[in-house]
Backbone as numpy.savetxt, mean C-alpha at the origin, in Angstrom:
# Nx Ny Nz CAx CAy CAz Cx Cy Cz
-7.02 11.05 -8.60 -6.42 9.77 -8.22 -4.94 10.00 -7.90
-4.64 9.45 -7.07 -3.05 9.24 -6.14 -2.02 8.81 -7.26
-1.08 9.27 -7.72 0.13 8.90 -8.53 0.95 7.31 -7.82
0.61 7.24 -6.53 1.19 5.74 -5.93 0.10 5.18 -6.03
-1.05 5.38 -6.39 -2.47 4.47 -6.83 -2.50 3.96 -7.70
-1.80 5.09 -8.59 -1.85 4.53 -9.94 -0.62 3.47 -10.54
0.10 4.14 -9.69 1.43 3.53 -10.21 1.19 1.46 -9.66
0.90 1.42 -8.04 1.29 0.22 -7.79 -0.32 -0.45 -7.16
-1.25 -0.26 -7.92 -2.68 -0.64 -7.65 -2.81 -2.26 -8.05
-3.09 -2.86 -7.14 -3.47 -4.42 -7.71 -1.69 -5.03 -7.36
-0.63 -4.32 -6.84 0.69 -5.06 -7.00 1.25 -5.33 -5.99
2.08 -6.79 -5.58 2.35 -6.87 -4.39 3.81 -5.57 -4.03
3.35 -5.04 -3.11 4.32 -4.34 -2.52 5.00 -4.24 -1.26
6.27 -3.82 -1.14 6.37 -3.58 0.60 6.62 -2.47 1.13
6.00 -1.83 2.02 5.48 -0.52 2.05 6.49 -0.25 3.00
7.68 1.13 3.35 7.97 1.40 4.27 7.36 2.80 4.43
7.00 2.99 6.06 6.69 4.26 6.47 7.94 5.46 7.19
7.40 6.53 7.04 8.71 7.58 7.50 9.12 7.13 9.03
8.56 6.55 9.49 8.71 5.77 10.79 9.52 4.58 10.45
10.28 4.24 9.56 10.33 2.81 9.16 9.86 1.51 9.57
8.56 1.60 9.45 7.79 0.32 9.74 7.22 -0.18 8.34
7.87 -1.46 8.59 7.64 -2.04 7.36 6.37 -3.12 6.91
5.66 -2.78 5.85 3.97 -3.57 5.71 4.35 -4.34 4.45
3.98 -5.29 4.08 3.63 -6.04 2.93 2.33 -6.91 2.44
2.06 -6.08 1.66 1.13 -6.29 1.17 0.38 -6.03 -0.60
-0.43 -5.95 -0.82 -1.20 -5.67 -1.88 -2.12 -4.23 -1.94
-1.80 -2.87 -2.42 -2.44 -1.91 -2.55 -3.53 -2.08 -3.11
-4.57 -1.94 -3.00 -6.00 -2.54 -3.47 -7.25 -1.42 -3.68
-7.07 -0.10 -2.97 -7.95 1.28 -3.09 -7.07 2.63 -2.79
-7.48 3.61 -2.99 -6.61 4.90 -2.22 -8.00 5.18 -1.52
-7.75 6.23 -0.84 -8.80 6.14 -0.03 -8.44 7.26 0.89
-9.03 8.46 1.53 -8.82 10.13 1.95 -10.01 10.36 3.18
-8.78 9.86 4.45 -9.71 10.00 5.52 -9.04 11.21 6.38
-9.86 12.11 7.03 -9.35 12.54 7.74 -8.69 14.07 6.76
-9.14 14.55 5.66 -8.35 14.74 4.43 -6.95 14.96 4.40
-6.61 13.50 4.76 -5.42 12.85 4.34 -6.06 11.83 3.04
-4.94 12.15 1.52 -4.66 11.15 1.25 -4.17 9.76 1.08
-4.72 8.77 0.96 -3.76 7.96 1.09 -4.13 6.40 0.53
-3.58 5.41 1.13 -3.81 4.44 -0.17 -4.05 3.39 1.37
-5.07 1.68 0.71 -5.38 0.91 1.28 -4.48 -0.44 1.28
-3.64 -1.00 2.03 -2.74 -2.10 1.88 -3.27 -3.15 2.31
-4.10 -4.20 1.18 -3.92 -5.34 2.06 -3.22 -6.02 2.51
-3.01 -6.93 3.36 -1.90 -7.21 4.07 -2.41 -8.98 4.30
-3.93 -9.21 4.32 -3.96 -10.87 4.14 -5.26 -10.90 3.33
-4.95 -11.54 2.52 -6.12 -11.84 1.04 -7.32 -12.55 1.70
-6.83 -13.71 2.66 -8.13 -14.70 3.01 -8.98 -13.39 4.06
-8.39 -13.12 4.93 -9.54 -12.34 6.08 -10.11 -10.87 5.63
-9.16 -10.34 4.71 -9.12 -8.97 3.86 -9.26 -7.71 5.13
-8.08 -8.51 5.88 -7.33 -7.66 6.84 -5.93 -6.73 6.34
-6.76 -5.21 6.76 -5.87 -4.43 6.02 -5.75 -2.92 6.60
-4.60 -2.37 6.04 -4.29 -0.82 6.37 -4.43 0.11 5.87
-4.72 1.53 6.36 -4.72 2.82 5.71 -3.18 3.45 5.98
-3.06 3.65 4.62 -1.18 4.69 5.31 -1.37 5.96 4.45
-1.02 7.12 5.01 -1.66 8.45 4.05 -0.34 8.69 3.52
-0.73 9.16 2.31 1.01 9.49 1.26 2.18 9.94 1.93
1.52 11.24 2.86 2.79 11.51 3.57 3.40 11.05 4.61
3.13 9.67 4.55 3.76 8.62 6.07 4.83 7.90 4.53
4.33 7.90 3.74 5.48 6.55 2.65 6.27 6.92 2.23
7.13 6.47 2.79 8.78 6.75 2.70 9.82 5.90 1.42
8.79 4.65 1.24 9.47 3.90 -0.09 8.34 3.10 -0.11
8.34 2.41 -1.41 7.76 1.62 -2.14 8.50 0.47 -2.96
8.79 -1.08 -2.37 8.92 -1.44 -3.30 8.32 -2.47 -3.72
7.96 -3.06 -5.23 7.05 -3.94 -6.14 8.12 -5.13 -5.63
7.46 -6.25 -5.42 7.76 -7.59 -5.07 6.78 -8.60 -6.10
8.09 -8.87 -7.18 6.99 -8.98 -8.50 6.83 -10.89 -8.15
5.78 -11.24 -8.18 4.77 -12.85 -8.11 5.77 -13.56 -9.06
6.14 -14.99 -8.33 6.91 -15.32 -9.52 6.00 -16.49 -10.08
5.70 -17.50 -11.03 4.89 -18.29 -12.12 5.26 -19.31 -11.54
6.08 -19.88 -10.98 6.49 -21.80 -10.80 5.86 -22.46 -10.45
């Protein structure tokens, strides 16, 4: 299992790539296509429209923590 799988699985995040293109979303599987590793971003909960980005495209990670109100 992926150390960014583990770390931000189930958490909203916003993903930048070494390209700096920026995704936000919810990491939800890792997943090794192509044998590239890499992790699954959802990006919309209702259609469960979503991306593959392989470890070595992620350039940062950051947790965008849900707030309660």
């Amino acid at each position: 299992m992926c150390e960014i799988y583990e770390k931000y699985k189930d958490k909203r995040v916003v993903l930048t790539t070494c390209h700096n293109v920026n995704f936000a979303g919810v990491i939800v599987e890792e997943a090794n296509i192509k044998e590239r590793e890499g992790v699954i971003l959802e990006l919309d909960a209702k259609t469960g429209f979503s991306i593959y980005c392989p470890i070595t495209a992620i350039k940062e990670i950051l947790e965008v923590p849900l707030s309660m109100e």
